[in-house]
C-alpha positions as CSV (number, residue, x, y, z in Angstrom):
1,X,0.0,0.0,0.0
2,X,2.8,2.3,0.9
3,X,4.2,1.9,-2.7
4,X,1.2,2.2,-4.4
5,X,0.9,6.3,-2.7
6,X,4.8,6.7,-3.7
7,X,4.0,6.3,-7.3
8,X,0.8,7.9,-7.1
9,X,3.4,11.0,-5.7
10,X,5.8,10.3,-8.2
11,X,3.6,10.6,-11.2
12,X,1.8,13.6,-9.6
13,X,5.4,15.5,-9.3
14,X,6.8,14.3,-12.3
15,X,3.2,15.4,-14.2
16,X,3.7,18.7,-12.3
17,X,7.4,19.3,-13.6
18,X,6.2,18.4,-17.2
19,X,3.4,21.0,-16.7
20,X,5.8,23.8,-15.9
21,X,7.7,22.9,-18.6
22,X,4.6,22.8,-21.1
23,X,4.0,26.5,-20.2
24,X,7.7,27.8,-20.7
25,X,7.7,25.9,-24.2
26,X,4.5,26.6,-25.3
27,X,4.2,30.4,-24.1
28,X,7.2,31.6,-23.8
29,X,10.1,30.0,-26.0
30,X,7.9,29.4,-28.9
31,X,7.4,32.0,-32.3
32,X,3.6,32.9,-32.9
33,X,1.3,34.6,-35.0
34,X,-2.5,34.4,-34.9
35,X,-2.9,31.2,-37.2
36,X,0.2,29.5,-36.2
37,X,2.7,28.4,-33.2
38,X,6.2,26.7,-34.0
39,X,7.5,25.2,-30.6
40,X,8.4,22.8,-28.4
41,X,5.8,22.7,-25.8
42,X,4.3,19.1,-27.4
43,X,7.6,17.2,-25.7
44,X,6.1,17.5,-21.9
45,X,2.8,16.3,-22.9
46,X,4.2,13.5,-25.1
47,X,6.5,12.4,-22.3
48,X,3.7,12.7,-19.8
49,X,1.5,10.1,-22.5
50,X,4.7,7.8,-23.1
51,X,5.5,7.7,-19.3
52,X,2.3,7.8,-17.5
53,X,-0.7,6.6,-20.0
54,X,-3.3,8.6,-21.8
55,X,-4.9,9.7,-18.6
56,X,-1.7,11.6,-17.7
57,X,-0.4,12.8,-21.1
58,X,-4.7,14.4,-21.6
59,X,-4.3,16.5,-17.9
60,X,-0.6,17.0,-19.1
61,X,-2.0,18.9,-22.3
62,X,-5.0,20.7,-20.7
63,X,-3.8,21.7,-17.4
64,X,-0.7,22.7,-19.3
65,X,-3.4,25.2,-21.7
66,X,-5.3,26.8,-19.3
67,X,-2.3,27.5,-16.8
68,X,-0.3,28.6,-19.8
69,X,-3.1,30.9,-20.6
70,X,-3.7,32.5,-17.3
71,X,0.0,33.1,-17.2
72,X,0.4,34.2,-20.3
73,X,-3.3,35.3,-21.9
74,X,-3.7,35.4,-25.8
75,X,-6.0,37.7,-27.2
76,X,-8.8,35.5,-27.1
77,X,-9.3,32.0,-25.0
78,X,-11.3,29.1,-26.6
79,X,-11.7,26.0,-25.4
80,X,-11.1,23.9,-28.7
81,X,-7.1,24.7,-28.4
82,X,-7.8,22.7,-24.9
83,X,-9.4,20.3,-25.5
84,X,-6.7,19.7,-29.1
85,X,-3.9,19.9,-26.0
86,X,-5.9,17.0,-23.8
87,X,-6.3,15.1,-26.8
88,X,-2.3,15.1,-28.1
89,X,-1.5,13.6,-24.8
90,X,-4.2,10.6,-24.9
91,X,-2.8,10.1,-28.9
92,X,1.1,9.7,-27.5
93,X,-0.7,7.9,-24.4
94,X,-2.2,5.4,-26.6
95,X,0.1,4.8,-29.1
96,X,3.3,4.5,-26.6
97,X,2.6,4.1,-23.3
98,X,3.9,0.8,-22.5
99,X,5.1,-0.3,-25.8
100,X,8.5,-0.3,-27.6
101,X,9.0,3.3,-28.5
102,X,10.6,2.8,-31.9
103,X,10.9,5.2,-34.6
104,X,7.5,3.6,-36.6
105,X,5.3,3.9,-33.4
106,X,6.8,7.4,-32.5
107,X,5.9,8.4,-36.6
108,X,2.4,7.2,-36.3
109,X,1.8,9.0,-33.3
110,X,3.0,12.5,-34.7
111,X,1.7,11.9,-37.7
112,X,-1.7,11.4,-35.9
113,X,-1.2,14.3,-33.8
114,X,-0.1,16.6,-36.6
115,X,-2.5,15.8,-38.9
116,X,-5.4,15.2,-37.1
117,X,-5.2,17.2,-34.5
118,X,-3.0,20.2,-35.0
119,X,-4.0,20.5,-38.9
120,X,-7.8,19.9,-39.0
121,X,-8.7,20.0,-35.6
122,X,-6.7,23.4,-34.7
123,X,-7.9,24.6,-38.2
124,X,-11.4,24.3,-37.4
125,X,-10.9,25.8,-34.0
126,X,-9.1,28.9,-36.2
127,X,-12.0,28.7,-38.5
128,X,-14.6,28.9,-35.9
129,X,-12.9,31.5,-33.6
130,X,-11.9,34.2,-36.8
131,X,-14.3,33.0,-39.6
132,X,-11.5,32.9,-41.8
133,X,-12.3,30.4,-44.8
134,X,-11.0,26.9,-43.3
135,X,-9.5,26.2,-46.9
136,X,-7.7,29.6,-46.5
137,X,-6.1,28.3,-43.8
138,X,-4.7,25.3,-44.9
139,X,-1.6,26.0,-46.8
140,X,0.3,27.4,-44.5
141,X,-0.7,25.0,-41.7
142,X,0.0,21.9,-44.4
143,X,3.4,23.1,-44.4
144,X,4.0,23.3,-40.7
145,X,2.2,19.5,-40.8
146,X,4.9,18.6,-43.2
147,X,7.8,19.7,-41.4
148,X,6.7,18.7,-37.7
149,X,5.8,15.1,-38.3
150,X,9.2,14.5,-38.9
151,X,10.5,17.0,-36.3
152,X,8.0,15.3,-33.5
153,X,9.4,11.9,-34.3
154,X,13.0,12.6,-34.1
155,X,12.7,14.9,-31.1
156,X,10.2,12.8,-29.3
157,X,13.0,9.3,-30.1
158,X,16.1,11.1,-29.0
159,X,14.8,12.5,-25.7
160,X,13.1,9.3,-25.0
161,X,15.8,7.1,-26.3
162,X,18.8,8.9,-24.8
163,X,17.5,10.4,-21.5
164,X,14.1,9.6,-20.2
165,X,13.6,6.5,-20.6
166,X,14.8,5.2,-17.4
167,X,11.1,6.7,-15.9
168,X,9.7,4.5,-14.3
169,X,6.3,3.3,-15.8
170,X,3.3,3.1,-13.4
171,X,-0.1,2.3,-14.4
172,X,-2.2,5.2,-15.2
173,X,-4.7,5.7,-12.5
């Protein structure tokens, strides 16, 4: 029983550290304009999902959003960029959480989050919030997609492969 609370504690920390980290990538050390954000901050919240599950990777993203936001407000808040954040972690969750994290898994995953999630999804939420033409939009966003996927998997492979993979994996609550 005493175990069981020391990994609850560690996965609570360790989800807290990845957090912080979220907001300084995502808000602060990352170049945006209103239709698009080139960072880093997807590395805490795919960590979170390779480490601790889908369950931890999803309040990795969101908690990550909002707290980023009421540090750092944009011009507007909506709720879609959240709930795109919550839904990156459960991708990486599901696809590597207690599984080889090999180059072809890793790929999948970003290509899932990329395209699914931060092309159409986010592109929606742009559409919706702006009214700009969801076609409009596309282009520029297709490009980031392009370049990303392959960015993701290599970033997400080396810090996993060379550094943090010697987490230790708990079952996600």
């Amino acid at each position: 029983m005493k175990k069981n609370k020391s990994n609850y504690l560690t996965i609570i920390v360790t989800t807290a550290l990845l957090i912080a980290l979220d907001v300084i990538l995502t808000r602060f050390l990352s170049i945006q304009t209103q239709f698009l954000r080139i960072g880093f901050g997807f590395l805490p919240v795919a960590v979170a999902g390779i480490a601790y599950g889908p369950f931890w990777g999803a309040v990795t993203g969101a908690v990550g959003d909002i707290l980023g936001m009421i540090i750092y407000p944009p011009a507007e808040y909506f709720p879609g960029f959240t709930l795109t954040a919550l839904l990156t972690g459960v991708v990486f969750g599901l696809f590597l959480y207690r599984r080889p994290v090999t180059i072809l898994r890793v790929l999948l995953a970003s290509a899932a989050v990329c395209i699914f999630l931060n092309l159409l999804l986010d592109t929606l939420w742009l559409n919706i919030m702006y009214g700009n033409s969801f076609i409009a939009l596309l282009p520029a966003r297709v490009v980031k997609c392009i370049i990303n996927i392959p960015v993701y998997t290599v970033l997400i492979r080396i810090i996993w492969g060379n550094a943090l993979s010697k987490i230790p994996q708990f079952k996600s609550i």
